[in-house]
N, C-alpha and C positions, 0 to 999 in steps of 0.2 A: 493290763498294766505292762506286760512285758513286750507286746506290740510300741507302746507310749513311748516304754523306753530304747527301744530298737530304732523306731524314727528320731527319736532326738538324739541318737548318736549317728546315724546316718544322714540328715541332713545338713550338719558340717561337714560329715567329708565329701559329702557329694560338692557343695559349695566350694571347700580346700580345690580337689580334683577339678574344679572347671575354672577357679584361677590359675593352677598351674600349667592347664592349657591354655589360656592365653599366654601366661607367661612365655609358653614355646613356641606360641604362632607368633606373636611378639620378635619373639629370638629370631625368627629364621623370616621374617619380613621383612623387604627391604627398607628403608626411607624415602618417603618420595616427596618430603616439602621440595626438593628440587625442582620439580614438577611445577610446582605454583611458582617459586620465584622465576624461574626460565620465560615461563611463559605469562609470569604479571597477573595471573589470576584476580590477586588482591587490589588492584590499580581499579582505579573507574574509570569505565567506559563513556565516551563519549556520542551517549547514543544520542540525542538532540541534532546535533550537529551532523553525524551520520544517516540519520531520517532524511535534514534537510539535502542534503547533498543528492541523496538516492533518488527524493523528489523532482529533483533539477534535471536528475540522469533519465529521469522516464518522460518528462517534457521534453526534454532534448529529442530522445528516441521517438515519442510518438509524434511531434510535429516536423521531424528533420529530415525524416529515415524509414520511420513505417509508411507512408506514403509511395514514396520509392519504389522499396519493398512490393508493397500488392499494384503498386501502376504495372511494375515489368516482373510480376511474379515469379522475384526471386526465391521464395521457397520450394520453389520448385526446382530448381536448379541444385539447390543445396543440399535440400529436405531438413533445415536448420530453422523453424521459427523459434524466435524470442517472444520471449510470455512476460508480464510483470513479476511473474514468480522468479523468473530467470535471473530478472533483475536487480531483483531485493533481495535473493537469496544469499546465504553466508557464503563462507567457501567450504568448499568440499573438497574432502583427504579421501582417494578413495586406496582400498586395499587389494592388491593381484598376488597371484602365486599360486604355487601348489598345494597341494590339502596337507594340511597336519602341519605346518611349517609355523606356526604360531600368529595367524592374524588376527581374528579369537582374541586369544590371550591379551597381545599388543593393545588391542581396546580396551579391555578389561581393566589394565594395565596405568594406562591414560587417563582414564575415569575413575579408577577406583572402584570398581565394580565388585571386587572377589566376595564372595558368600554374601550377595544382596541377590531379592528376587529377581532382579533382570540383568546379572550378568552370563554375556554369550558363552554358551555350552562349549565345552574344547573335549578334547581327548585324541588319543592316537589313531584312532580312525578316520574316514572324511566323516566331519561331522557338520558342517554349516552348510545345507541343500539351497537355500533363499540366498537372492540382495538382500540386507539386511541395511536398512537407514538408522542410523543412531543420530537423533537430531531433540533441539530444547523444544521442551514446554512446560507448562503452569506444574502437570504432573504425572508420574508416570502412566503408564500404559501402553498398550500394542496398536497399531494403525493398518490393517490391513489395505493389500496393496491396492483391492480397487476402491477402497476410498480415498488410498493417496491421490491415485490417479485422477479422479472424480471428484478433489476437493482444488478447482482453479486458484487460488491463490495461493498454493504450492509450485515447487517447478517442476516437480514430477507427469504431471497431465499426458505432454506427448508419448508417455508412456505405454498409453494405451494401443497404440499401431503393435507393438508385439504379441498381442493376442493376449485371451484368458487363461491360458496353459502359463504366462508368466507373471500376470498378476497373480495365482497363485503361488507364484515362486516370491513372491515381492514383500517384505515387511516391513514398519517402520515402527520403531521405538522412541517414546516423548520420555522425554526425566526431566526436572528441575537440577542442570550443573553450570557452572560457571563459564565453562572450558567450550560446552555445546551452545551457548549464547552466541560464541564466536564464527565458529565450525560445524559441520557436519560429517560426521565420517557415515563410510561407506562400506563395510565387510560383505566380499562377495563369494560365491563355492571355489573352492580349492579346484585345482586343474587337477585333472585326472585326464593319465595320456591315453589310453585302453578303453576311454570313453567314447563314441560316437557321436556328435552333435544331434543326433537327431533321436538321442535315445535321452536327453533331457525334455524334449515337447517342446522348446523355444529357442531360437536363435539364438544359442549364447554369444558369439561373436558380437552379432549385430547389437545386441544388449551393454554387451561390455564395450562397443565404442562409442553408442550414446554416454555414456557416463564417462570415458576417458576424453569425451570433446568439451565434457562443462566439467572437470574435477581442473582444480588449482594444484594440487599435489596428489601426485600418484605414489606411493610405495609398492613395491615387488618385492616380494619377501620371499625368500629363502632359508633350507636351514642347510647341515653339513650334511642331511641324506638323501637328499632331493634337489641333485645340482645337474641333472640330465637335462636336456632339451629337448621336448618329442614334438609333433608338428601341430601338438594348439597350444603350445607355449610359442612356440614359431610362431604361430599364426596372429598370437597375443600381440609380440615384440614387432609385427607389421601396421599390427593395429596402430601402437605407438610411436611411431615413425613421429617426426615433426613435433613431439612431444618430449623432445629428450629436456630441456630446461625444468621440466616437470618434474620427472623420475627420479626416484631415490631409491638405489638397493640397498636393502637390508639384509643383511648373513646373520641370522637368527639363532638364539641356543649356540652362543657362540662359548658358551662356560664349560661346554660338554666335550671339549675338546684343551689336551694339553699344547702348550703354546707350538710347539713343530707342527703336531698337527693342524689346527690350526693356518698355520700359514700355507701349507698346503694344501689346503682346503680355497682359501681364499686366491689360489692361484688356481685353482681348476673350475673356481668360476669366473675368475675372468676369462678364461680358456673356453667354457662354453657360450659364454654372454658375446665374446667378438661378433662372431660371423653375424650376431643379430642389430646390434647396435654401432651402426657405419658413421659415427660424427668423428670429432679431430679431436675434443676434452669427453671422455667418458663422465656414465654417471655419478654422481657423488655415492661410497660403496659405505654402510655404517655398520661394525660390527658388533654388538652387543649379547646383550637375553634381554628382551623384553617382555619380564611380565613379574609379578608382587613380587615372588621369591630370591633370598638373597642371590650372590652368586656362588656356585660352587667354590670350593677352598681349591687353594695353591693354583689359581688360575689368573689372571691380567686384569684384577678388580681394576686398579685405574684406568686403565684404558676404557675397559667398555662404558665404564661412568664416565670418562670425557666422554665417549663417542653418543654414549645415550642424552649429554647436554647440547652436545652439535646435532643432535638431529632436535630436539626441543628447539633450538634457536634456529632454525631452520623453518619448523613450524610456526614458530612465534612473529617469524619474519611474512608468513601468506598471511598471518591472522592481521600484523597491521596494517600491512599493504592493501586490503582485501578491496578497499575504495579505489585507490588506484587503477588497481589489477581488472577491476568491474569497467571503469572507463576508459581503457587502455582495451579490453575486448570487444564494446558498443562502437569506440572508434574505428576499428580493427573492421569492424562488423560493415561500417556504416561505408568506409573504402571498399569494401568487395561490392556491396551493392551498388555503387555509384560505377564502378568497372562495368557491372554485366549492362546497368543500365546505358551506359554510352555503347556498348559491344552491341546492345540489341536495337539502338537508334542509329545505329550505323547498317546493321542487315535491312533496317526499312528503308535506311535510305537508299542504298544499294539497290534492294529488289524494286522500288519505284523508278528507280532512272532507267534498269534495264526491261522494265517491262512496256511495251507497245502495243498496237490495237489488237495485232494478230498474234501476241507472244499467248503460251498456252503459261499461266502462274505456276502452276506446280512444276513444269519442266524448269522454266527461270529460275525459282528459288531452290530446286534440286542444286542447280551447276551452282547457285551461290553457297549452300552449305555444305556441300560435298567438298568444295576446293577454296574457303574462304583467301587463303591468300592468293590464290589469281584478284582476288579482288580487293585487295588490300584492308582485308577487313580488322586484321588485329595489325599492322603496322599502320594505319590512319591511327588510331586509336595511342599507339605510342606518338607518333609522329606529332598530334596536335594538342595532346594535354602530357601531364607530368604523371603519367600512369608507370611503374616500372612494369618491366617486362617481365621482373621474376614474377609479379602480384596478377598476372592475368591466367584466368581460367584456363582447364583441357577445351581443346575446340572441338574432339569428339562428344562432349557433353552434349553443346547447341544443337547436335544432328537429333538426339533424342530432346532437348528440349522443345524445339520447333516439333517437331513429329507430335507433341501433346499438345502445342498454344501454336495455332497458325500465325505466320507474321501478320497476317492484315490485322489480327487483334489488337496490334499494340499502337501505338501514336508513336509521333516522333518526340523526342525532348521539347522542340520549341513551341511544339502544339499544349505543351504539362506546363499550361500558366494562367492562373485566374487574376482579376482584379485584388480581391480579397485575399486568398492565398500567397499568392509569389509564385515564384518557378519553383518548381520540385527538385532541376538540378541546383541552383543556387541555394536554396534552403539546406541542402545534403553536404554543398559544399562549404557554406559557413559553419554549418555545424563540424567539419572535419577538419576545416583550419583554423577556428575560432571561441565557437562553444565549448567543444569537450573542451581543449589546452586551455580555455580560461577554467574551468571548472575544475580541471585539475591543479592549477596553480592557483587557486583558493582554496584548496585544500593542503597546498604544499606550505603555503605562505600561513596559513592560519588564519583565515578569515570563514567567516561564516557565510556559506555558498546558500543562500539563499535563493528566492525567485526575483527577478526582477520585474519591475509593476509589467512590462510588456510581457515578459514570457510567462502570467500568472494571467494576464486576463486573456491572449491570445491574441492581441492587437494586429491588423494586417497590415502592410506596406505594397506600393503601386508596384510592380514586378518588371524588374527591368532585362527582359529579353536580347540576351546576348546570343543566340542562334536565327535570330527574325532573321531573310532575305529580305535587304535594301532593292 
């Protein structure tokens, strides 16, 4: 009896006791409908219309461009193949920095993650060893990484050239969220200077510039105690050379600091970041704390709330561009290939005119790739089409490209024409001044990018060769 009564007094206070724990996590929580209004969560998406368009974009590619592609085996030159994954894929946030500097967090953060089973582990040590893919699906779970790699309609695949040592390093997480329908983030190990590359088991560089060559938004996050530079954060900031439109620095845990400090803080990383980041406008720098808890007291609550809305809209900005931004890259893509492919119909034609009954091939095409401008090989190339000069490859590349694909392998352009088919350059180049820019401006204009009855059934046209000798 005295037990009965012992429980029925104890279980309202235990109930009392665990409302007034919420009531305090409550209290010291931030708010984050901001979060959805910024970024529109609640708006419908217009997936229909984004299918179709996507569909148009891998027609385009595979009949305009892949072709091309494996005639003058451009990926080789690159080591960049485009997959349908690549192409369908969302965009990707991906996250760099030092360890402990809150990247973690920051997702947690985003998602709403804090005390559910799969939010990422943080704490003051390095704690995040794996890539770490935070990407939608039906429901949660974990994705290890050689399945990722070994599930082809992912974009993950080329993955596998790093070896088994990083597919163990590699994870991916599926959830049902609004925000990952759009996006995929990216959380990768924190840099540790006192580390060796060679003492993780896999190329972290080489790893981390595949993912900085297909992320749409990079963040580099810093906090106020980890603002040195040692030489693989160097070696990072070389990575992302050409990528500066990309990058957004974040100064993290920015509540932990009263406002003088503070500002000096944020001047001693511009002071470190210079000598690595050589443009004319620097990167956009956003100062906040990102992660559930409020901000600390008597510190610049509005500002970091503006600053944490400017990087949401910043965000919000890759998520609806992301159409765009996709065929503004396959264009992007489809000009490079169209460059090597005329660079490399020019060394055949070159090495045919120079070679004679008694000429020994390999001596000829040595002098021609050792010294291509004795032979006008990248100034023809300027000289007869609208190729810029910034847009053309290193020419020490071709000395190793040739050294793997002998020239006799390849054909000349005017030989790459079927009845059925067309030219291969004319298809590459309709496609680069006509397809994608209409395909993009039925998407700007608001029209439904559909297939057209020709580009749906494949229909051929007679190919009218514009390199034939008359």
């Amino acid at each position: 009896m005295k037990v009965l009564v012992s429980l029925c007094v104890f279980v309202p206070l235990l109930v009392l006791a665990t409302a007034e724990e919420e009531a305090i996590l409550e209290s010291i929580l931030r708010d984050r409908s901001h979060i959805e209004e910024t970024l529109r969560l609640a708006a419908d998406d217009k997936a229909g219309d984004y299918a179709a368009a996507l569909q148009r974009l891998r027609k385009i590619y595979h009949s305009s461009i892949r072709p091309m592609e494996q005639a003058y085996k451009y990926n080789e030159l690159r080591q960049h193949e485009i997959s349908d994954g690549e192409i369908t894929s969302k965009p990707m946030v991906l996250f760099l920095g030092p360890w402990s500097v809150g990247k973690s967090s920051m997702i947690n953060y985003l998602l709403g993650l804090l005390d559910t089973p799969y939010q990422l582990y943080t704490g003051a040590e390095p704690t995040t060893s794996e890539f770490t893919v935070i990407m939608h699906g039906e429901k949660i779970r974990t994705v290890e990484g050689i399945v990722m790699a070994a599930d082809s309609s992912r974009s993950f695949s080329p993955l596998e050239k790093f070896g088994q040592n990083f597919l163990e390093k590699l994870v991916g997480i599926e959830m049902p969220h609004k925000l990952l329908e759009r996006v995929t983030f990216v959380d990768t190990p924190g840099i540790i200077e006192n580390r060796k590359q060679q003492e993780r088991g896999y190329p972290f560089n080489d790893v981390c510039q595949w993912f900085i060559d297909r992320a749409d938004l990079i963040f580099v996050v810093f906090d106020p105690t980890k603002l040195d530079v040692g030489l693989e954060l160097e070696m990072l900031f070389r990575q992302l050379k050409g990528r500066e439109s990309q990058i957004r620095i974040i100064l993290n845990k920015a509540d932990s600091l009263v406002t003088q400090d503070l500002m000096r803080v944020y001047g001693a990383l511009f002071w470190s970041l210079a000598p690595l980041i050589n443009v004319t406008e620097p990167p956009r720098v956003y100062v906040s704390s990102f992660w559930p808890y409020d901000y600390a007291p008597d510190t610049s609550r509005e500002l970091f709330k503006r600053e944490e809305i400017s990087l949401l809209e910043d965000l919000n900005q890759v998520i609806e561009n992301r159409l765009e931004n996709k065929i503004a890259f396959i264009r992007q893509h489809g000009i490079r290939v169209r460059i090597h492919a005329l660079l490399v119909d020019r060394y055949v034609q070159t090495f045919k005119d120079k070679m004679s009954f008694f000429s020994d091939p390999e001596l000829v095409f040595k002098e021609i790739v050792d010294d291509p401008d004795k032979f006008y090989i990248f100034k023809s190339i300027l000289a007869k089409t609208n190729v810029s000069k910034f847009d053309l490859p290193n020419r020490d590349a071709y000395r190793d490209f040739f050294g793997i694909n002998p020239v006799s392998s390849f054909k000349q352009l005017s030989a790459q024409c079927s009845y059925m088919g067309g030219c291969l350059l004319e298809k590459i180049e309709r496609a680069i001044t006509n397809d994608l820019p209409a395909l993009l401006g039925s998407i700007n204009s608001g029209k439904n990018p559909t297939l057209s009855s020709c580009e749906a059934t494949g229909c051929g046209e007679k190919p009218k060769n514009r390199y034939r000798r008359n």
